[in-house]
CHARMM internal coordinates of N, CA and C (Angstrom, degrees):
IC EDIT
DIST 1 N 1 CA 1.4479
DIST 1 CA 1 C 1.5316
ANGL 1 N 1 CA 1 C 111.04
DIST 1 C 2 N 1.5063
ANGL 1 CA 1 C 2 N 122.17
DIHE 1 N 1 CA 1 C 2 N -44.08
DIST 2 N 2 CA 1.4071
ANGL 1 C 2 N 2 CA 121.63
DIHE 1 CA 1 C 2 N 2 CA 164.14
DIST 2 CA 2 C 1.6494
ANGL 2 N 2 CA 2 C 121.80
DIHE 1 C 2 N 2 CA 2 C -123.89
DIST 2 C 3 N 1.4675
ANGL 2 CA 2 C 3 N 86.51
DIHE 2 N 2 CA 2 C 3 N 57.75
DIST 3 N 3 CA 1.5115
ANGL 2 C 3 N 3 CA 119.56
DIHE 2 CA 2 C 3 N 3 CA 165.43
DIST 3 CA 3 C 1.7964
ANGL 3 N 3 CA 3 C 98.79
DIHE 2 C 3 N 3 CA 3 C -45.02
DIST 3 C 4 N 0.9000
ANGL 3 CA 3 C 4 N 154.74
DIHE 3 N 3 CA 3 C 4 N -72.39
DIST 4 N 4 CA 1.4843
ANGL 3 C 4 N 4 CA 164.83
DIHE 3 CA 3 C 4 N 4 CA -94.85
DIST 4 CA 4 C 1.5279
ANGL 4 N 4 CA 4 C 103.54
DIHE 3 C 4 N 4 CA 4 C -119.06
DIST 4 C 5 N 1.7203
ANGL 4 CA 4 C 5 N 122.46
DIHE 4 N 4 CA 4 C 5 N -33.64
DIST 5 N 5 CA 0.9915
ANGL 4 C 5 N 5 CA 138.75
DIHE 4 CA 4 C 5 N 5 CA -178.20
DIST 5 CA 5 C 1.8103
ANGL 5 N 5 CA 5 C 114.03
DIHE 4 C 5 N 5 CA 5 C -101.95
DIST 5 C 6 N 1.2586
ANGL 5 CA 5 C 6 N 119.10
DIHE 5 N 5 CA 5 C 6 N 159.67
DIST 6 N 6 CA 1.2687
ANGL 5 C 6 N 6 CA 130.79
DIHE 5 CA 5 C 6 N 6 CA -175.56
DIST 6 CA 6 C 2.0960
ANGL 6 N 6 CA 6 C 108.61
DIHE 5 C 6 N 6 CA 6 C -74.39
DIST 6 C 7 N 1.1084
ANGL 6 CA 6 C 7 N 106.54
DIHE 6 N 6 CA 6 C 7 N 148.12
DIST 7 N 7 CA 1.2810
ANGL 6 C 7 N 7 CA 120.21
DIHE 6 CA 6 C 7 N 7 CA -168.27
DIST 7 CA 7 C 1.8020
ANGL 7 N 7 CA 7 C 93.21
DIHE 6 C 7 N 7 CA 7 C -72.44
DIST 7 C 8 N 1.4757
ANGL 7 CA 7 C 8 N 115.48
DIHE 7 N 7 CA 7 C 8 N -28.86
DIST 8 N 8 CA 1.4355
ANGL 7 C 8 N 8 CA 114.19
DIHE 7 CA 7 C 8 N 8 CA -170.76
DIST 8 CA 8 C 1.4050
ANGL 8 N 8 CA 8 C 99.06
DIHE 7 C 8 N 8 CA 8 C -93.28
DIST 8 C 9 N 1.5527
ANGL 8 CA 8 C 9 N 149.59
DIHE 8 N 8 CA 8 C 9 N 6.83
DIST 9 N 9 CA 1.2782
ANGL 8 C 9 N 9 CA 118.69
DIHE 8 CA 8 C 9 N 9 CA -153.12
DIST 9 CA 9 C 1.8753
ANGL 9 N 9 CA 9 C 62.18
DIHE 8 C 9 N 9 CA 9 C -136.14
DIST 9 C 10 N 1.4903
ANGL 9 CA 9 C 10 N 132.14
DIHE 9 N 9 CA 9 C 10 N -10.84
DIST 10 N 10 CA 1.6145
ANGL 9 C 10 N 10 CA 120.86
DIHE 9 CA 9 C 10 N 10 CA 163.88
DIST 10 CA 10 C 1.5151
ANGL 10 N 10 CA 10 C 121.89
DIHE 9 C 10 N 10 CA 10 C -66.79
DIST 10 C 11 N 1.3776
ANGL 10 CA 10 C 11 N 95.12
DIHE 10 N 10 CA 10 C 11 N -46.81
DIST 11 N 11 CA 1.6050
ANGL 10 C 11 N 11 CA 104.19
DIHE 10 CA 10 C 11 N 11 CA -179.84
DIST 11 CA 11 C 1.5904
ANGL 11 N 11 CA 11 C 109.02
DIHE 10 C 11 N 11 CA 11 C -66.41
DIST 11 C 12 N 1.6173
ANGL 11 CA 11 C 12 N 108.12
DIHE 11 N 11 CA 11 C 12 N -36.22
DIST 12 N 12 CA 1.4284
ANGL 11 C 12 N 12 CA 104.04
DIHE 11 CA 11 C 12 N 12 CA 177.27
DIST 12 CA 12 C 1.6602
ANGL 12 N 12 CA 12 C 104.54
DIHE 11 C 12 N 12 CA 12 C -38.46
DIST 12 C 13 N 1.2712
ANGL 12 CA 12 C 13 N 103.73
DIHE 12 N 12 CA 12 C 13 N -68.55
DIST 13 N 13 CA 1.7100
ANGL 12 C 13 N 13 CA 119.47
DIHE 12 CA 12 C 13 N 13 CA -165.36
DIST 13 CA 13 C 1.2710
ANGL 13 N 13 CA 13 C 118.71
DIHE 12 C 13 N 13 CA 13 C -47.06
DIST 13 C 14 N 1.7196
ANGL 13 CA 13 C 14 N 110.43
DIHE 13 N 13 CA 13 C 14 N -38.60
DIST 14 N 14 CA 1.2657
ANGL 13 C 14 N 14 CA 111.95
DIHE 13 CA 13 C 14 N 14 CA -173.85
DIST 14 CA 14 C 1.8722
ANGL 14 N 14 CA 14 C 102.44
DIHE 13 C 14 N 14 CA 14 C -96.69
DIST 14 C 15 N 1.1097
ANGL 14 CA 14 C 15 N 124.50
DIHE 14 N 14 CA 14 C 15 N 17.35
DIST 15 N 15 CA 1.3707
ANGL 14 C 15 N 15 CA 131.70
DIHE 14 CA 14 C 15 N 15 CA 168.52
DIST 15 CA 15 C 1.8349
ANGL 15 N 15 CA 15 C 98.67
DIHE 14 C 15 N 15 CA 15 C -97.39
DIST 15 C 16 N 1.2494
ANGL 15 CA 15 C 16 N 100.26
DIHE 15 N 15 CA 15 C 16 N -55.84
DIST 16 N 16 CA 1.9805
ANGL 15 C 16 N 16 CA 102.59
DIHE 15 CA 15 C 16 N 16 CA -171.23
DIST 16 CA 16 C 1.4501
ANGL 16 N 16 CA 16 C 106.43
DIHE 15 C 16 N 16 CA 16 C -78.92
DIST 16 C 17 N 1.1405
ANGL 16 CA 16 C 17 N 141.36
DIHE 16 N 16 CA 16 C 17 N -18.61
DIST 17 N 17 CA 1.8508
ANGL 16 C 17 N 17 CA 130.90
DIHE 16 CA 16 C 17 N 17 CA 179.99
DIST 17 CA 17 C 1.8141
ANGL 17 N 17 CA 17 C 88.13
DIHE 16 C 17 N 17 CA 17 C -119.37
DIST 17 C 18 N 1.4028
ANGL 17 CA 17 C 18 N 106.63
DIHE 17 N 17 CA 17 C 18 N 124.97
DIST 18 N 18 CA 0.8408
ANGL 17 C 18 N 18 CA 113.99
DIHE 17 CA 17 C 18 N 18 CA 143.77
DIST 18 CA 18 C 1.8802
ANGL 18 N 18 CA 18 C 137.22
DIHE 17 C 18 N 18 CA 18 C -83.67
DIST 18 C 19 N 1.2071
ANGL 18 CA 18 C 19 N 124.12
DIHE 18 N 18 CA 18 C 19 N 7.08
DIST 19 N 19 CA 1.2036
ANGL 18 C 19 N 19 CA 144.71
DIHE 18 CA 18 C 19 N 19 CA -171.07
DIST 19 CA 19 C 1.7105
ANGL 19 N 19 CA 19 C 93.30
DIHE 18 C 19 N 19 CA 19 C -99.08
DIST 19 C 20 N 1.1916
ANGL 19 CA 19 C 20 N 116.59
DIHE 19 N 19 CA 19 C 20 N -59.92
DIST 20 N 20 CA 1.3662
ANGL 19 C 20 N 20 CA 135.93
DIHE 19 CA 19 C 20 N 20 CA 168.20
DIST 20 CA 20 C 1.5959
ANGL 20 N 20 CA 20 C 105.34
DIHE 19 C 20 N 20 CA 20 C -43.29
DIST 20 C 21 N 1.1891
ANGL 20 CA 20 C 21 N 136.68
DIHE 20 N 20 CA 20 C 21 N -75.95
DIST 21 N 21 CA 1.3147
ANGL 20 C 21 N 21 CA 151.17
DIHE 20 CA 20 C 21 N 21 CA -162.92
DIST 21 CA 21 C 1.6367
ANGL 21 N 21 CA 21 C 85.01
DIHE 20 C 21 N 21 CA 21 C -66.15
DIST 21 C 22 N 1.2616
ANGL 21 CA 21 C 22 N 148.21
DIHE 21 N 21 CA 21 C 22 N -96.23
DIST 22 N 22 CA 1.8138
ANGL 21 C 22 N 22 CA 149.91
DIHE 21 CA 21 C 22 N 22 CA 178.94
DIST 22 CA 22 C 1.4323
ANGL 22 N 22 CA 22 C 84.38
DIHE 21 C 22 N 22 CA 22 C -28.05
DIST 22 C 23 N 1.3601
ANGL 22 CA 22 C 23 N 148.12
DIHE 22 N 22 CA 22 C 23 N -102.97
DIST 23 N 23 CA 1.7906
ANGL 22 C 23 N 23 CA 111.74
DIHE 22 CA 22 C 23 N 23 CA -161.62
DIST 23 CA 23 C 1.1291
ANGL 23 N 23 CA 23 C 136.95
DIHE 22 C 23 N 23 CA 23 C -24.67
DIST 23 C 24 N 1.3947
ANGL 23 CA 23 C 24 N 111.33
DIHE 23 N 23 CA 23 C 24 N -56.03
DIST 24 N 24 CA 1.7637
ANGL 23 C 24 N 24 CA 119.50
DIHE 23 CA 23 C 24 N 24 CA -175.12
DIST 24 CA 24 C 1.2326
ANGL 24 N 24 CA 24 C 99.40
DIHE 23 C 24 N 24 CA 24 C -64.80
DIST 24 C 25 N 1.4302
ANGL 24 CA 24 C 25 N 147.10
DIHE 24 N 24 CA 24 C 25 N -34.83
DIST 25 N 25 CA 1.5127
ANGL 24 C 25 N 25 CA 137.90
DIHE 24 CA 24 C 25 N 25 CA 163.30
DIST 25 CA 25 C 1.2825
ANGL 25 N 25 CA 25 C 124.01
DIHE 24 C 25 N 25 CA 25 C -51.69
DIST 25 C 26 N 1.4089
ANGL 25 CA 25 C 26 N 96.21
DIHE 25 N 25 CA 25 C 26 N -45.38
DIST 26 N 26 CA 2.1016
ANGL 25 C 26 N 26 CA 98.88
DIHE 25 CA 25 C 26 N 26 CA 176.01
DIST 26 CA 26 C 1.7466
ANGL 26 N 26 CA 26 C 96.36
DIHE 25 C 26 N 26 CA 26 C -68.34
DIST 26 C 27 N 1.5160
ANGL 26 CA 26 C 27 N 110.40
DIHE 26 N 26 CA 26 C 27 N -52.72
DIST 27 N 27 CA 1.5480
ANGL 26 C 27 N 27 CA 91.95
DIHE 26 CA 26 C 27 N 27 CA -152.81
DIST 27 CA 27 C 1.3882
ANGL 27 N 27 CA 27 C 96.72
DIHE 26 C 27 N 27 CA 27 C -68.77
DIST 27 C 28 N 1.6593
ANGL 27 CA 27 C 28 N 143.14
DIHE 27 N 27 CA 27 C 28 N -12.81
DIST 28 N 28 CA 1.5922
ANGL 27 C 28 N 28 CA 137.06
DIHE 27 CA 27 C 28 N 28 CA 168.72
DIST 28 CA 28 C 1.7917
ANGL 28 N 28 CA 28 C 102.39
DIHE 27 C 28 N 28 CA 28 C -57.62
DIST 28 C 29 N 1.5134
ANGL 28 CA 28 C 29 N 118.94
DIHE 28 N 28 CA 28 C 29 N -37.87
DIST 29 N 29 CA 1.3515
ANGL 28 C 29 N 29 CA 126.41
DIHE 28 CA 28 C 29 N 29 CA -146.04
DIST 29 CA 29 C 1.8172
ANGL 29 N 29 CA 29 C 77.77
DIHE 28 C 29 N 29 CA 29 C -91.59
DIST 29 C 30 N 0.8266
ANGL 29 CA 29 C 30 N 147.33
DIHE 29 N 29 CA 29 C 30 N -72.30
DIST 30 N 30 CA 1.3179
ANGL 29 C 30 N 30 CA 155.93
DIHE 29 CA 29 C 30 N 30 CA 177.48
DIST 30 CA 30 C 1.3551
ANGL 30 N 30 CA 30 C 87.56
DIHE 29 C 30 N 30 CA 30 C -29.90
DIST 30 C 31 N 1.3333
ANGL 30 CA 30 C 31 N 147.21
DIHE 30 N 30 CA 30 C 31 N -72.75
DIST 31 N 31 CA 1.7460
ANGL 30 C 31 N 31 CA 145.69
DIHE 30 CA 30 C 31 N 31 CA -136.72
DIST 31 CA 31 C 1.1277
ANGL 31 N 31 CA 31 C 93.37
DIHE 30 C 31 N 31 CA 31 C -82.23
DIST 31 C 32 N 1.4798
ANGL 31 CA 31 C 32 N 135.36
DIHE 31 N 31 CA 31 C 32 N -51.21
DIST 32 N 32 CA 1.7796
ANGL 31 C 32 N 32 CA 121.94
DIHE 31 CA 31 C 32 N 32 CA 167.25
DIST 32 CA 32 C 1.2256
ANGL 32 N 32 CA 32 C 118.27
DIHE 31 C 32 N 32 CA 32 C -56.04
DIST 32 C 33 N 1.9597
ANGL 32 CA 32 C 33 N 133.66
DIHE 32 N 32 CA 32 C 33 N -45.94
DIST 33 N 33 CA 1.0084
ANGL 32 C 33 N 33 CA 98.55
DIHE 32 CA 32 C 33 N 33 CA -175.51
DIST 33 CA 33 C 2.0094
ANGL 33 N 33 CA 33 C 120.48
DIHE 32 C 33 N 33 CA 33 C -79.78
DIST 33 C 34 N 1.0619
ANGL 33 CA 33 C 34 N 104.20
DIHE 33 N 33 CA 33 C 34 N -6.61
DIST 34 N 34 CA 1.6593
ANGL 33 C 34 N 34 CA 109.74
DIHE 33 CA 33 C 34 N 34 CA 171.15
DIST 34 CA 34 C 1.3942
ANGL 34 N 34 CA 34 C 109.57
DIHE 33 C 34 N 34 CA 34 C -61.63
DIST 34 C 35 N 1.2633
ANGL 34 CA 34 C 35 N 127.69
DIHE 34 N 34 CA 34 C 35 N -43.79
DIST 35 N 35 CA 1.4078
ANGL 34 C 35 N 35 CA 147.83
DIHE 34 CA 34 C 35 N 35 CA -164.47
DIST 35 CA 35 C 1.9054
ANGL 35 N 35 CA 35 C 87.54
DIHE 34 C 35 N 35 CA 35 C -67.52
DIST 35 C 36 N 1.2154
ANGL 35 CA 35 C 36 N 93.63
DIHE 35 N 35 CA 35 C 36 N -86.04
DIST 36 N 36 CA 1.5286
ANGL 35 C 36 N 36 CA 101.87
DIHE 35 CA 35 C 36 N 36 CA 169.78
DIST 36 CA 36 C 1.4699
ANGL 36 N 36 CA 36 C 123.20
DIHE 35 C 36 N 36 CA 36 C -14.80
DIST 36 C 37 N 0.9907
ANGL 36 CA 36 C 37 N 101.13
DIHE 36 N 36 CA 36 C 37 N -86.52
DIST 37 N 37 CA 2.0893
ANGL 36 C 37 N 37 CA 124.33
DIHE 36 CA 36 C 37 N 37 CA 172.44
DIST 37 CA 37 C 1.8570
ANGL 37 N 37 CA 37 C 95.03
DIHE 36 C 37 N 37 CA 37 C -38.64
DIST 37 C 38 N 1.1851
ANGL 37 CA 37 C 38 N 130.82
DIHE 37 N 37 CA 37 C 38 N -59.42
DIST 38 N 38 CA 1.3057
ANGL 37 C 38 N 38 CA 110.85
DIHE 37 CA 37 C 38 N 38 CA 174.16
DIST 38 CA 38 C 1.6975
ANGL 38 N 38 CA 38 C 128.19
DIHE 37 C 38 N 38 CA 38 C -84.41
DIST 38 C 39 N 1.3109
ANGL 38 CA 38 C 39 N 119.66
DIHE 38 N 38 CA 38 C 39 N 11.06
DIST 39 N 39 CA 1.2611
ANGL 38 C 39 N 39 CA 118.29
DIHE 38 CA 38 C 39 N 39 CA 154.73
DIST 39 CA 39 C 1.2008
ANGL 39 N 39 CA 39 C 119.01
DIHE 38 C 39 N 39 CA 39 C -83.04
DIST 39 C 40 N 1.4356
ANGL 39 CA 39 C 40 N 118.45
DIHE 39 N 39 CA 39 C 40 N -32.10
DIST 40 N 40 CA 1.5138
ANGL 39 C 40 N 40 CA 137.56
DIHE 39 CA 39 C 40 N 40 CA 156.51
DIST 40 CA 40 C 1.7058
ANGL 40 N 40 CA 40 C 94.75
DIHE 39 C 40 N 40 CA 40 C 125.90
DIST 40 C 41 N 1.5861
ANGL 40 CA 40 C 41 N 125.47
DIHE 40 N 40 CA 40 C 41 N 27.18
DIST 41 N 41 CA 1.1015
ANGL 40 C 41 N 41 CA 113.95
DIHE 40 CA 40 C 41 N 41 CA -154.55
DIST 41 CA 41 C 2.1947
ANGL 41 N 41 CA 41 C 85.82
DIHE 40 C 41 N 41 CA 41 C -97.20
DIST 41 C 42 N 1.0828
ANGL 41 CA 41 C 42 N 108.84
DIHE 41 N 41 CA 41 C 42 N -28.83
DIST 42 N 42 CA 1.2028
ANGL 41 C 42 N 42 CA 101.99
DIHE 41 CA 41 C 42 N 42 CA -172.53
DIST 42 CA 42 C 1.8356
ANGL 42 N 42 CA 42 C 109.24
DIHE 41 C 42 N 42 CA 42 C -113.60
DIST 42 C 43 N 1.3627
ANGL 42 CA 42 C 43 N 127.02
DIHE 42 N 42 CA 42 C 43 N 110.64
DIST 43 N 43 CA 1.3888
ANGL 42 C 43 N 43 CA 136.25
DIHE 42 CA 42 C 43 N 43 CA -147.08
DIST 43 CA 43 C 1.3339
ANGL 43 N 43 CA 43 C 83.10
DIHE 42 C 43 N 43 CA 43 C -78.83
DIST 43 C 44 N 1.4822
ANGL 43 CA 43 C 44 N 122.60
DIHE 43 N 43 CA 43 C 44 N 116.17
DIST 44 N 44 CA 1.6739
ANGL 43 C 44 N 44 CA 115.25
DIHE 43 CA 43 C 44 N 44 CA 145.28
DIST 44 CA 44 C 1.9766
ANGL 44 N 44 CA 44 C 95.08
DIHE 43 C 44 N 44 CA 44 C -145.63
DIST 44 C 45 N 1.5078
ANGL 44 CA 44 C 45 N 104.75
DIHE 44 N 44 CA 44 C 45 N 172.82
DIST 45 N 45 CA 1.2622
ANGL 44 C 45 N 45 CA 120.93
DIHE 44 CA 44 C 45 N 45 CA 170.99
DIST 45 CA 45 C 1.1082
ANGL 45 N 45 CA 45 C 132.39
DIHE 44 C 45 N 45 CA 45 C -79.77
DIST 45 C 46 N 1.3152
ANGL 45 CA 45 C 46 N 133.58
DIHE 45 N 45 CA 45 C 46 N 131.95
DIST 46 N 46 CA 1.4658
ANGL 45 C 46 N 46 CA 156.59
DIHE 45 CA 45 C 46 N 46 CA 161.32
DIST 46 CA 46 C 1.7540
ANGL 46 N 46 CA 46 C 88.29
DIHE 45 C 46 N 46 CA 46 C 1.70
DIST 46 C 47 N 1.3019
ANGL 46 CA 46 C 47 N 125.32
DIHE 46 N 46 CA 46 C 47 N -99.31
DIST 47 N 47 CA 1.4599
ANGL 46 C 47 N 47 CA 128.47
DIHE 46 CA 46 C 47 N 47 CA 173.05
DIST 47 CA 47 C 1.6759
ANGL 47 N 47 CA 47 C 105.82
DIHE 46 C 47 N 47 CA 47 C -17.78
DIST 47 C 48 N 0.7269
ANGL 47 CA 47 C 48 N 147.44
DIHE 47 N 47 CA 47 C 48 N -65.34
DIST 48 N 48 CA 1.2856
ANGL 47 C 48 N 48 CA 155.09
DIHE 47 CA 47 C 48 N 48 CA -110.38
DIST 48 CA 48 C 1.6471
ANGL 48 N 48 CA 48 C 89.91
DIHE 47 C 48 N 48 CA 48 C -117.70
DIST 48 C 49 N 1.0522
ANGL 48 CA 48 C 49 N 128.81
DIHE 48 N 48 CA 48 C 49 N -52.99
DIST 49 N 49 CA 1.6776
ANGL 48 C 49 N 49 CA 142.27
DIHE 48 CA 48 C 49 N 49 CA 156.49
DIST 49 CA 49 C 1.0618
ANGL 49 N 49 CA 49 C 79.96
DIHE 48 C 49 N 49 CA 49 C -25.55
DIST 49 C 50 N 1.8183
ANGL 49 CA 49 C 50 N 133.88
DIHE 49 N 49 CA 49 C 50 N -79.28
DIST 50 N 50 CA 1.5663
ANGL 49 C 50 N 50 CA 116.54
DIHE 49 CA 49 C 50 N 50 CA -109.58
DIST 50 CA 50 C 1.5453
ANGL 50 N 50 CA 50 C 95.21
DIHE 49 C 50 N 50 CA 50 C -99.67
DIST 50 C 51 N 1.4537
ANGL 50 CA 50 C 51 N 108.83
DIHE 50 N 50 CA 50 C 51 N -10.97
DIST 51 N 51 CA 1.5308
ANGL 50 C 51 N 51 CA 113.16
DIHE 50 CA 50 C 51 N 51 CA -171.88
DIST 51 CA 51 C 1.6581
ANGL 51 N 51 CA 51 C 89.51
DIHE 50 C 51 N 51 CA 51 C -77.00
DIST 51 C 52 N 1.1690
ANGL 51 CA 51 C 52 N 114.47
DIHE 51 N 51 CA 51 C 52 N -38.84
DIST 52 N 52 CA 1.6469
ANGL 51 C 52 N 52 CA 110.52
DIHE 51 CA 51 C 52 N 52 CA -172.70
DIST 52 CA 52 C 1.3037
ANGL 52 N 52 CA 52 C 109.48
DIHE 51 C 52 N 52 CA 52 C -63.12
DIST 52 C 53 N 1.4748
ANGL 52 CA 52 C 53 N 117.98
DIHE 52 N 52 CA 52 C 53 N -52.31
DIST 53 N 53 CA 1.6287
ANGL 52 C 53 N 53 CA 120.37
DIHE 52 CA 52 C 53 N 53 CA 164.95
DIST 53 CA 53 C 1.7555
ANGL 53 N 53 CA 53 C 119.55
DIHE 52 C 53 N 53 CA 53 C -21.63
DIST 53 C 54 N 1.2676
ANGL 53 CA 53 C 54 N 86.79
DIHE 53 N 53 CA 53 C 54 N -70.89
DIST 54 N 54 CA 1.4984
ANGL 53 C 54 N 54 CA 135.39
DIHE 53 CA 53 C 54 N 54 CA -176.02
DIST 54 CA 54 C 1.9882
ANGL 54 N 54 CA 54 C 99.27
DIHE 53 C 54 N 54 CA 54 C -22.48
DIST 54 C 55 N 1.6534
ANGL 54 CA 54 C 55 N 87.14
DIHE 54 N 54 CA 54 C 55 N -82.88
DIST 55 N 55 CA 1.3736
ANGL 54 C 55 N 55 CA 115.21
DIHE 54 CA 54 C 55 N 55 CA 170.68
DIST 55 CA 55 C 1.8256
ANGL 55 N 55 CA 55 C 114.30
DIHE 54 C 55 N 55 CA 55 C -44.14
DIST 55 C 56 N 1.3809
ANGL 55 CA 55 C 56 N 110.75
DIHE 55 N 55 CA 55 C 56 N -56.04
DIST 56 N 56 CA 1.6459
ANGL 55 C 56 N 56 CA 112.54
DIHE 55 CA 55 C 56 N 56 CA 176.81
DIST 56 CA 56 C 1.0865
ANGL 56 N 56 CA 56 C 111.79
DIHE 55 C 56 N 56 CA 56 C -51.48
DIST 56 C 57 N 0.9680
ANGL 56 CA 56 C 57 N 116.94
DIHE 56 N 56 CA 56 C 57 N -48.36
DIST 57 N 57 CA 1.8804
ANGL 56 C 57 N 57 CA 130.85
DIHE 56 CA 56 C 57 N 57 CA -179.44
DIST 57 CA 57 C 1.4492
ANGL 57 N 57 CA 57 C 97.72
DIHE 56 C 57 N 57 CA 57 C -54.78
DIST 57 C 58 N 1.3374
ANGL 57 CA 57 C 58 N 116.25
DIHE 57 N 57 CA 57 C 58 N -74.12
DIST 58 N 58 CA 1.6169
ANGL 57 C 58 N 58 CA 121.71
DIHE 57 CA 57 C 58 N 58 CA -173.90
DIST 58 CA 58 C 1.8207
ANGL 58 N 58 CA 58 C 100.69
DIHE 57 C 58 N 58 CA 58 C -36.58
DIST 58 C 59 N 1.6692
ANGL 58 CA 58 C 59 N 118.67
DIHE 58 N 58 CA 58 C 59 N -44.18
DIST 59 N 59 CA 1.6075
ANGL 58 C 59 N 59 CA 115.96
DIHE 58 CA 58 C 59 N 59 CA -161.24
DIST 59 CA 59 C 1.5312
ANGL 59 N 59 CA 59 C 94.64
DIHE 58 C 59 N 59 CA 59 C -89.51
DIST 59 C 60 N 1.1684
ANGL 59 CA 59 C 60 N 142.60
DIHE 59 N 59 CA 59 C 60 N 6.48
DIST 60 N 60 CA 1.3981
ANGL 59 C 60 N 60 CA 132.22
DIHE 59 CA 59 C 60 N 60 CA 163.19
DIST 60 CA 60 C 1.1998
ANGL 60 N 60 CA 60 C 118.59
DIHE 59 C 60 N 60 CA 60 C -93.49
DIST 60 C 61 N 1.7746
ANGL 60 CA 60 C 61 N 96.04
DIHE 60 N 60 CA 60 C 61 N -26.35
DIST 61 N 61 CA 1.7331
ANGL 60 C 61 N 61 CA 82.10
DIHE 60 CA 60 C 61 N 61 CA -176.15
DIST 61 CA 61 C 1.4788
ANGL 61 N 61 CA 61 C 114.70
DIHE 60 C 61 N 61 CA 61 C -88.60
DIST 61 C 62 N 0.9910
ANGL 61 CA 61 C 62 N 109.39
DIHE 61 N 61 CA 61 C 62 N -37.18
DIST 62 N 62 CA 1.7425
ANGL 61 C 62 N 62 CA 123.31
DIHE 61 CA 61 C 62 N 62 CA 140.43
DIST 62 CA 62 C 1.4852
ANGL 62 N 62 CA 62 C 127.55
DIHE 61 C 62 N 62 CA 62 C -1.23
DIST 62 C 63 N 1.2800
ANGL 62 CA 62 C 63 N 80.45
DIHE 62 N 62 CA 62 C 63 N -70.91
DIST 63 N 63 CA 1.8450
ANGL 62 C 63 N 63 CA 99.15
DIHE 62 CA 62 C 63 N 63 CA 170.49
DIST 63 CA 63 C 1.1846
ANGL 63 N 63 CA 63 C 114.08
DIHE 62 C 63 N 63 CA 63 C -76.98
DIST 63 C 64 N 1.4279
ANGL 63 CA 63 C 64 N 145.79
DIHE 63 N 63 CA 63 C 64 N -31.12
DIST 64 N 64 CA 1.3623
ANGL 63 C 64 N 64 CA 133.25
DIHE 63 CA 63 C 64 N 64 CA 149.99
DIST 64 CA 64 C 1.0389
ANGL 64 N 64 CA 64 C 132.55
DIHE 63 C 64 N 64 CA 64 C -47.39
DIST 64 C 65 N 1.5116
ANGL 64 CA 64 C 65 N 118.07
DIHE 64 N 64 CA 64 C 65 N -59.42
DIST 65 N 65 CA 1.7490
ANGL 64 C 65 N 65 CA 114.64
DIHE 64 CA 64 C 65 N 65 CA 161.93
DIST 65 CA 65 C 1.4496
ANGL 65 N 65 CA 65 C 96.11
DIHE 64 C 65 N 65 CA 65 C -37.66
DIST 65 C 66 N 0.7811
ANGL 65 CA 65 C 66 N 123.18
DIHE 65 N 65 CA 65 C 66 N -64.71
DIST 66 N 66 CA 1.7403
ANGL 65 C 66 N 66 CA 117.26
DIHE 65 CA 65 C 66 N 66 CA -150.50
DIST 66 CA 66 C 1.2346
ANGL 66 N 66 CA 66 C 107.46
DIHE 65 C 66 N 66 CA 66 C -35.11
DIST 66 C 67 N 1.7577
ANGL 66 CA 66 C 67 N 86.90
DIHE 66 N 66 CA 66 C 67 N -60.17
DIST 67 N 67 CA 1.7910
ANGL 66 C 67 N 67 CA 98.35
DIHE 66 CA 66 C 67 N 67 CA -169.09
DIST 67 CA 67 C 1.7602
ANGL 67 N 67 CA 67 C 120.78
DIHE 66 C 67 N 67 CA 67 C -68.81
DIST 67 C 68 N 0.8868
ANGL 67 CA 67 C 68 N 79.06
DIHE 67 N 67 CA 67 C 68 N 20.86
DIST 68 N 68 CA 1.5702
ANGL 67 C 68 N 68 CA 92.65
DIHE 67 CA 67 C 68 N 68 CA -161.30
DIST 68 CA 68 C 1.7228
ANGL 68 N 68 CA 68 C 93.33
DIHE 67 C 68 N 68 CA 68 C -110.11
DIST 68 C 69 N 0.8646
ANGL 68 CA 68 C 69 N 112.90
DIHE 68 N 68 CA 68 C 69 N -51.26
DIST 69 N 69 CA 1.5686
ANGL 68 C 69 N 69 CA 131.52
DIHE 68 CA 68 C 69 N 69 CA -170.45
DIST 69 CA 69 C 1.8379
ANGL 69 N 69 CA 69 C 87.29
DIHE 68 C 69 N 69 CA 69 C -74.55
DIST 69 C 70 N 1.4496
ANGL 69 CA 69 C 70 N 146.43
DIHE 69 N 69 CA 69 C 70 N -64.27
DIST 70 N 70 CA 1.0127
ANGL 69 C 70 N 70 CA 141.98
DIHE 69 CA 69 C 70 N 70 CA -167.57
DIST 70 CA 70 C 1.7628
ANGL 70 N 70 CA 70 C 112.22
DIHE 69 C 70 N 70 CA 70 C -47.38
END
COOR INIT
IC SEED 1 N 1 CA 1 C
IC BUILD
């Protein structure tokens, strides 16, 4: 996701915003269980997938402005 930027000027960000650092955890915690749910390793519903989709999408783009704005 911030392929383009340095691994030290990420951690900076996610060390100084804590608002910043609690997104990138949900949207990581969100990308396993999606990952999951379509290997079939974690049982949930069609709906329930797309709200998870849904939501990850919403915390990346999120997290770009941010980082973008930092």
């Amino acid at each position: 996701m911030f392929e383009a930027h340095t691994e030290t000027q990420f951690e900076e960000i996610i060390k100084a915003n804590p608002e910043f650092r609690r997104l990138y955890h949900h949207h990581k915690e969100l990308d396993k269980k999606v990952m999951d749910a379509e290997l079939g390793v974690l049982p949930i519903d069609d709906v329930t997938l797309t709200q998870m989709k849904r939501e990850k999408l919403a915390a990346k783009d999120r997290l770009i402005r941010m980082y973008d704005t930092l």
